[in-house]
C-alpha positions in Angstrom: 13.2 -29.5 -1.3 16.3 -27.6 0.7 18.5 -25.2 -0.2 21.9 -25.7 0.0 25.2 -24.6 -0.7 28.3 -26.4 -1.4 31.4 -24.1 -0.8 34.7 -25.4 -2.5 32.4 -27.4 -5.7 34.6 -27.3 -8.7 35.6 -30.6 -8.6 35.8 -33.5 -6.5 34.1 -33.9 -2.7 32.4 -30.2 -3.5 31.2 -31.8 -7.1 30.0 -35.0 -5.6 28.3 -33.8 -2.5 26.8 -30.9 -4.6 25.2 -33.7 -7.3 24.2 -36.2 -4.1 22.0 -33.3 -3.1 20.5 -33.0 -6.4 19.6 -36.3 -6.3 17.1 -36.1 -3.7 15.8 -33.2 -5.1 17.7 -30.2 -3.7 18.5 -27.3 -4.8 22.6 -26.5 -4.5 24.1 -23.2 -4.8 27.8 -24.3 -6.3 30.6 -22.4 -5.2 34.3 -21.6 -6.6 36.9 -19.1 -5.8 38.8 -19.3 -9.1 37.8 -22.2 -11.0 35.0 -21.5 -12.8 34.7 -23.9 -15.7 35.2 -26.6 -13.2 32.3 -25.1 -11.3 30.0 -24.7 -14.4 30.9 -28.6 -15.2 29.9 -29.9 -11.9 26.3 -27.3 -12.3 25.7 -28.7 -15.7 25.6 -32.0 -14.3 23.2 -31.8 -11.6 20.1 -33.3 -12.0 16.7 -30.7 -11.4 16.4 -27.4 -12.1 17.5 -23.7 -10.2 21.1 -25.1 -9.1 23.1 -21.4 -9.2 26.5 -20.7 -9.2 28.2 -18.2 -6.4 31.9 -16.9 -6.0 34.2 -15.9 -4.2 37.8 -16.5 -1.8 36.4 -17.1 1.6 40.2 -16.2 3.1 38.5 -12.4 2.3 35.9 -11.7 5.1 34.1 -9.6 2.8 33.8 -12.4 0.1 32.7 -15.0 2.7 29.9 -13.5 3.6 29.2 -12.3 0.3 29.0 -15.5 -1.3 26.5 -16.6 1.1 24.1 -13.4 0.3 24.7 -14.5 -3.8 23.4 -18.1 -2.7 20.4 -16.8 -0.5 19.3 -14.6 -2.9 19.3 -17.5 -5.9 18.3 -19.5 -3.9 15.6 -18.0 -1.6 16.5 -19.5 1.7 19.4 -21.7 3.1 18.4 -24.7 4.8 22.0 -26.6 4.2 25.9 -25.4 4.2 28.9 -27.7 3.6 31.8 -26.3 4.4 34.2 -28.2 2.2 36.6 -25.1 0.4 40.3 -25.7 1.4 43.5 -25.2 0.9 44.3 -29.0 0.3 48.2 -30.3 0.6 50.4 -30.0 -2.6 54.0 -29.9 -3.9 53.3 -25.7 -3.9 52.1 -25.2 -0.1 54.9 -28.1 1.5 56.0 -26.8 4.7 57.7 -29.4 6.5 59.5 -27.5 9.5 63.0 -28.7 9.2 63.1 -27.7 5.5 60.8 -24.0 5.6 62.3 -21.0 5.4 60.6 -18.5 8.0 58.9 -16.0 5.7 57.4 -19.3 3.9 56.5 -20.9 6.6 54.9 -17.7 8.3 53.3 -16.9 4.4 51.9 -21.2 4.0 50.2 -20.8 7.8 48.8 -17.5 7.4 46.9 -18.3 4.2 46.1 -21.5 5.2 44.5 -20.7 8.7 42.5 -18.1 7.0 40.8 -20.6 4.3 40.7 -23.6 5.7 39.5 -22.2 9.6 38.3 -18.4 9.4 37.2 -19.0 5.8 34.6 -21.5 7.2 33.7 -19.6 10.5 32.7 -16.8 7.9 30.9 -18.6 5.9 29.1 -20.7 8.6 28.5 -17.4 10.6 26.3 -15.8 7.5 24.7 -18.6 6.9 23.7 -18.9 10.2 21.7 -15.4 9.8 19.7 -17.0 7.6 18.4 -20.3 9.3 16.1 -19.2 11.1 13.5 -22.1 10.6 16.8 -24.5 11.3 19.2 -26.3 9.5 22.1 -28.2 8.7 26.0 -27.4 9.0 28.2 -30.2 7.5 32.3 -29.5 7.7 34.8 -31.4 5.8 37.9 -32.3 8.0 40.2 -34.4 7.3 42.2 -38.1 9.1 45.2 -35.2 9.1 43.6 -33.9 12.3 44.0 -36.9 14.3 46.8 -38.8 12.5 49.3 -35.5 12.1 50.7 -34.3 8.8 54.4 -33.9 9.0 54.8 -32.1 5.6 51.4 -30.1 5.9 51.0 -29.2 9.1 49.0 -26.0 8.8 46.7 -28.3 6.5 46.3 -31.0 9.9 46.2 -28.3 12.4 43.0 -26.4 10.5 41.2 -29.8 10.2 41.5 -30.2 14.0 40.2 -26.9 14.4 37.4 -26.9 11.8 36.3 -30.3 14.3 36.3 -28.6 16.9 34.6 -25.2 15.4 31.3 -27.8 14.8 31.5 -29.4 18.4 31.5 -26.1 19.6 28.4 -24.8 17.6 26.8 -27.8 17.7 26.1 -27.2 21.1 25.6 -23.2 20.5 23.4 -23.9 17.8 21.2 -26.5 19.1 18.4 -24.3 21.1 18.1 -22.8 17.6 17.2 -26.5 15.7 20.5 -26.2 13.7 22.7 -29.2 13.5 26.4 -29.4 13.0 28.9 -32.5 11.9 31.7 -33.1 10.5 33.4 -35.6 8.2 37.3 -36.5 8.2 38.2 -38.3 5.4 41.1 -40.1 4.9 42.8 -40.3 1.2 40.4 -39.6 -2.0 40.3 -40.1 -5.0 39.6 -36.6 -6.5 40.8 -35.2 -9.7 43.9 -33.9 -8.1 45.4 -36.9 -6.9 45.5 -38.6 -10.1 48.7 -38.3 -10.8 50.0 -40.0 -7.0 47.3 -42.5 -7.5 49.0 -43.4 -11.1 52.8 -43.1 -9.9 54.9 -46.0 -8.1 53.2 -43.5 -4.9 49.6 -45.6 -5.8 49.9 -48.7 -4.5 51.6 -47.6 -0.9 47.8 -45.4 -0.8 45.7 -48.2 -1.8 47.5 -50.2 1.0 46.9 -47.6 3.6 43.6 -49.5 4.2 43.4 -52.6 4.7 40.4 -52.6 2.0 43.2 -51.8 -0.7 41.6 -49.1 -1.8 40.8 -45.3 -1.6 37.9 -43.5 -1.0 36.3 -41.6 -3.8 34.3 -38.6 -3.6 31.0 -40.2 -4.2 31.6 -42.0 -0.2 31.9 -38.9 0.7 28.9 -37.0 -0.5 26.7 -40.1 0.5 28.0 -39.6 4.1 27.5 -36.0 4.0 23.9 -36.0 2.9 23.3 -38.2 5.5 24.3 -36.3 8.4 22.0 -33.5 6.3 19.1 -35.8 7.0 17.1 -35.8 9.6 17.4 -39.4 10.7 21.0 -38.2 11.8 19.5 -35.0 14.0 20.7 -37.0 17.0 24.4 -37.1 15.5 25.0 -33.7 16.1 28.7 -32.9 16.9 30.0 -35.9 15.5 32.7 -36.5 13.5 32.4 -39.4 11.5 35.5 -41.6 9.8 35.9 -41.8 6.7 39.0 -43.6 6.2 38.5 -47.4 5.7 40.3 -48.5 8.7 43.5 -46.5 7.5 43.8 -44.3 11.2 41.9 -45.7 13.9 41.2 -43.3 17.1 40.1 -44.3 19.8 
């Protein structure tokens, strides 16, 4: 039985992955930075018993690595870390260069940068400190790193990053019997996109793929406990697709 801990699992990929470890028996520490009640939902859910809830905004350094010490210390022991917290696009935090004032553009990047890249290096860094038998390091990315986002830019350029972070300690890491992927998945299904999956908006995303369809959190989870398995030791510093043929890279 691991120990994991799911950052950003109020709701959607963060719920899912959080209840696809449960499922085989784990034990998930279930974090939020504001959202409690959503956090609580997705714990209630979980099959098994011990599954604990941590806080905390990983943009603070001091709450990243606090929230790891909350999870260790429920927990016992860390054996797992997704890093899926983000700053996801939205109507609020569009930043499209031709139509950003300076002070929001400077204000988007800044918070952005710190979540969605520094907020993870944190988080990844304390967890680190505590795998000392080995272990897992899963990040979610995003298809915005390779395919660009025009009116999230800050949101495409972190995902790249956050690849690149896990190539990076995939290699550093190694010698130590830790493992490091990434996901990037294309257009979901969460609870927040709802509303552009139920607008005229919906069928344009559905035809992004040429399956006619989005993904949903569940394909994500599935993928991510996978690469937490240790049939997929030997995919270390991948990034896997998760876009059904939507953005194809070569």
């Amino acid at each position: 039985m691991r120990k994991v801990l799911v950052t950003g699992a109020s709701s959607g990929i963060g719920r899912a992955t959080a209840h696809a470890f449960a499922e085989l028996g784990d034990t998930v520490a279930v974090h939020y930075a504001t959202d409690r009640k959503g956090a609580e939902h997705t714990r209630s859910e979980l099959p098994g018993e011990g599954h604990t809830l941590v806080s905390g905004d990983i943009g603070d350094p001091g709450q990243a690595r606090n929230l790891v010490e909350q999870a260790v210390s429920a927990l016992g022991s860390l054996d797992v870390l997704v890093n899926n917290a983000t700053v996801a696009p939205s109507a609020i935090n569009r930043h499209p260069i031709a139509d950003t004032s300076y002070d929001d553009w400077c204000a988007i990047w800044t918070r952005v940068v710190d979540v969605n890249l520094l907020g993870s290096a944190r988080v990844t860094w304390a967890a680190v400190q505590h795998m000392t038998a080995g272990g897992c390091i899963i990040n979610v990315g995003s298809r915005g790193a390779f395919r660009g986002e025009p009116e999230h830019p800050a949101y495409g350029a972190t995902k790249a990053a956050l690849h690149a972070l896990g190539q990076s300690l995939a290699i550093a890491l190694a010698p130590r019997g830790i493992t490091v992927s990434s996901v990037a998945p294309g257009f979901i299904s969460s609870e927040r996109q709802q509303s552009k999956l139920n607008s005229q908006e919906g069928a344009a995303l559905r035809q992004q793929s040429p399956l006619g369809r989005v993904g949903t959190p569940a394909e994500v989870g599935a993928a991510v406990v996978y690469l937490a398995s240790p049939e997929a030791q030997w995919a270390t510093g991948t990034i896997l697709d998760l876009n059904g043929a939507s953005h194809l890279r070569t």
